[in-house]
DRENDO-1510 file (C-alpha; in Angstrom, 1 decimal, always signed):
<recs>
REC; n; res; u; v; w
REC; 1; UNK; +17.5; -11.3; -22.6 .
REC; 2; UNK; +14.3; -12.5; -21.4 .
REC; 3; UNK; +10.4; -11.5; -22.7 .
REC; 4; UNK; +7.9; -10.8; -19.9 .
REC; 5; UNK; +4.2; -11.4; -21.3 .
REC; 6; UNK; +1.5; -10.5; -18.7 .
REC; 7; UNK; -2.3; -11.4; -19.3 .
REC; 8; UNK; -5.6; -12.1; -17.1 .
REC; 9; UNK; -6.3; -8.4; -16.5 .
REC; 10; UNK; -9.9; -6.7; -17.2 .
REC; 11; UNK; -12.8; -5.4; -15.6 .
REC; 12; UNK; -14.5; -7.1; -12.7 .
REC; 13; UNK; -17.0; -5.8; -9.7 .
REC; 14; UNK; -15.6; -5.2; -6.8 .
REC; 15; UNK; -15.6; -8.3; -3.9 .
REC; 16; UNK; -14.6; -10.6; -7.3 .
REC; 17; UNK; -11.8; -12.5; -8.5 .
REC; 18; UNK; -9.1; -12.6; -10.9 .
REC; 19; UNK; -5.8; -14.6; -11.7 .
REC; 20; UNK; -3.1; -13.1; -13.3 .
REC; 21; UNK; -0.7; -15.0; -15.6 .
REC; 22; UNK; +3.0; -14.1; -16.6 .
REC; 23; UNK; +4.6; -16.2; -19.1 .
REC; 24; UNK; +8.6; -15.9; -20.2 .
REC; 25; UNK; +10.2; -16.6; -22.7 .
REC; 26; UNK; +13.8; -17.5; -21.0 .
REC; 27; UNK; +15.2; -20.9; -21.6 .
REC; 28; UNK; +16.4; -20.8; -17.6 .
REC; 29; UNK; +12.7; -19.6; -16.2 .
REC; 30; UNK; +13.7; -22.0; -13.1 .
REC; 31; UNK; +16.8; -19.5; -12.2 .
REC; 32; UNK; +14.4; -16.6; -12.1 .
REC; 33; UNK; +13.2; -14.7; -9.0 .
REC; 34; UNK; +10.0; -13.5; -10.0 .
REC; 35; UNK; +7.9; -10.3; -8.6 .
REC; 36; UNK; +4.4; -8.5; -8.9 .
REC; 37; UNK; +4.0; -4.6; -9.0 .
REC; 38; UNK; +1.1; -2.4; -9.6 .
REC; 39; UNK; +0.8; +1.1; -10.7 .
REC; 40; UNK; -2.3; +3.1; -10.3 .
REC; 41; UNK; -2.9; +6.4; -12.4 .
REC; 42; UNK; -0.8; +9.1; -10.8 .
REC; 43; UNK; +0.9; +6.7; -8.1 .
REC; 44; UNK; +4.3; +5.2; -7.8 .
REC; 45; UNK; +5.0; +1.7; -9.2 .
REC; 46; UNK; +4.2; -0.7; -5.9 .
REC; 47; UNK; +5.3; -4.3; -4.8 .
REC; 48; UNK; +2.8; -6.2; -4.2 .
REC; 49; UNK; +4.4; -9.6; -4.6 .
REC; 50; UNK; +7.8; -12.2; -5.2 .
REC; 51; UNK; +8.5; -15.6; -5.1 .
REC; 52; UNK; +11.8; -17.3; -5.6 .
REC; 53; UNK; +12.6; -19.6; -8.6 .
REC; 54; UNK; +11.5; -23.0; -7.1 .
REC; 55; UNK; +9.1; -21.4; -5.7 .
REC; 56; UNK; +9.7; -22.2; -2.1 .
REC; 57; UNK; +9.7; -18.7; -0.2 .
REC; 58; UNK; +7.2; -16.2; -0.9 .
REC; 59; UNK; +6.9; -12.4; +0.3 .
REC; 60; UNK; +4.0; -9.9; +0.2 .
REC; 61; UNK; +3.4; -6.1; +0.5 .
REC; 62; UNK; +1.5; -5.9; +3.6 .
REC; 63; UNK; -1.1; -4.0; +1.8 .
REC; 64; UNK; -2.4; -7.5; +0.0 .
REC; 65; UNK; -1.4; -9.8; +2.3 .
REC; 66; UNK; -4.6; -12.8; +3.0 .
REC; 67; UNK; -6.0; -11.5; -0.7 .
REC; 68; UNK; -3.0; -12.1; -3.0 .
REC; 69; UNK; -1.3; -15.7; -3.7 .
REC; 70; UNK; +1.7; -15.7; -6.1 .
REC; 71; UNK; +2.9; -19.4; -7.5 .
REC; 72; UNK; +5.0; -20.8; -10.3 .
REC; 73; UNK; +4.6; -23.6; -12.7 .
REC; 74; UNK; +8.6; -23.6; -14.0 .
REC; 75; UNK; +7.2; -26.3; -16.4 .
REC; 76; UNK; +4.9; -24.3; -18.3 .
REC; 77; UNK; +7.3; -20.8; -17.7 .
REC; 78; UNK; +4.5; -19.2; -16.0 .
REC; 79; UNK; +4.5; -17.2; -12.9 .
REC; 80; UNK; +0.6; -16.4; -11.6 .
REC; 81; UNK; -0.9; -13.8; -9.1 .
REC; 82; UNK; -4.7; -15.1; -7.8 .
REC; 83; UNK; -6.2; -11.6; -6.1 .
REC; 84; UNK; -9.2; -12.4; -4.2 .
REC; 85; UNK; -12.1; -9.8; -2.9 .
REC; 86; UNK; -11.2; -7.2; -5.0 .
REC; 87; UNK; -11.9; -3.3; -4.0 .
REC; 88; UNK; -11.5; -0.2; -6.4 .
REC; 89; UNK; -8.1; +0.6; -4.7 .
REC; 90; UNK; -6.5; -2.6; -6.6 .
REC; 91; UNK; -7.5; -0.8; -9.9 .
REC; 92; UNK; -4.0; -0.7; -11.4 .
REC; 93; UNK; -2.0; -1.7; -14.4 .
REC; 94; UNK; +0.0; -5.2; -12.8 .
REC; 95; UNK; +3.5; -5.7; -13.9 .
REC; 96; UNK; +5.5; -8.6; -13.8 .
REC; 97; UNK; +9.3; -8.8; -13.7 .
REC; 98; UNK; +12.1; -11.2; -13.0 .
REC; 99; UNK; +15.6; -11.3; -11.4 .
REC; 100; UNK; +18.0; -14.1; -11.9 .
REC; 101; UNK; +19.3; -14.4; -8.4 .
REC; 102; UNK; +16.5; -16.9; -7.8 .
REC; 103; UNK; +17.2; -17.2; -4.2 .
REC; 104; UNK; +16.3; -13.7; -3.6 .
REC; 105; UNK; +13.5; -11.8; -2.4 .
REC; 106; UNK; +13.1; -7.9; -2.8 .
REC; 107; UNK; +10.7; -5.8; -3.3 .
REC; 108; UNK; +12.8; -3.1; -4.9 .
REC; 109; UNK; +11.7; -2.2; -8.5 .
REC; 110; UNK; +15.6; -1.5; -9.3 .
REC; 111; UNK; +16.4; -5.7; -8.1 .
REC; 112; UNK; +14.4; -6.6; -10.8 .
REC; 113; UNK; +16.4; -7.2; -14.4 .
REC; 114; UNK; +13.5; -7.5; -16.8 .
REC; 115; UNK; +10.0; -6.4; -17.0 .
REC; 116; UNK; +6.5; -7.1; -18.8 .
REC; 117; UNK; +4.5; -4.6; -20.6 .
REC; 118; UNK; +1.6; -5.0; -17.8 .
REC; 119; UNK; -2.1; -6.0; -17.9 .
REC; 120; UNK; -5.0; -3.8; -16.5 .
REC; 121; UNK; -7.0; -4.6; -13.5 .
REC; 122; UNK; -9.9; -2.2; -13.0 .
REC; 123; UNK; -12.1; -3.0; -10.1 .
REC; 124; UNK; -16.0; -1.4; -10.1 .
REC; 125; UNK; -17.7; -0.3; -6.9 .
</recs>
């Protein structure tokens, strides 16, 4: 079983920044595909975001493609989302999951094994 921890939400003006952290506690973080998703008040839960386990492929929801960068630190057992010029429409609670084929990339919510408890982003006009 594996603990999902996100953090680095909060309130910030729209055209600003923000990097979002994941930490796990799983002893095998390495063997984990790991995946953003976002849910806005009254919307679905969305991708946004994956990366496999060493971190070599990447994959984004077109919708934050050129603002988003996922990475990895497998040392530290950290997965990270930098968003860059924030708009209003990111305002979303940001959830971070993982997967254990760590080869894979999918943005379907039901690939995903474990999730985090998710950290708000609100974004100001």
């Amino acid at each position: 079983q594996v603990q999902l921890v996100e953090s680095g939400g909060g309130l910030v003006q729209a055209g600003g920044s923000l990097r979002l952290s994941c930490a796990s506690s799983g002893s095998t973080f390495s063997n984990y595909a790991m995946g953003w998703f976002r849910q806005a008040p009254g919307k679905e839960r969305e991708f946004v975001s994956t990366i496999t386990g060493n971190g070599g492929n990447t994959y984004y929801a077109t919708s934050v493609k050129g603002r988003f960068t996922i990475s990895r630190d497998n040392a530290k057992n950290t997965v990270y989302l930098q968003i860059r010029n924030l708009t209003p429409e990111d305002t979303a609670v940001y959830y971070c999951a993982a997967n254990q084929q760590w080869g894979v990339l999918s943005g379907r919510r039901d690939f995903y094994d474990w999730w985090g408890q998710g950290t708000q982003v609100t974004v100001s006009s």
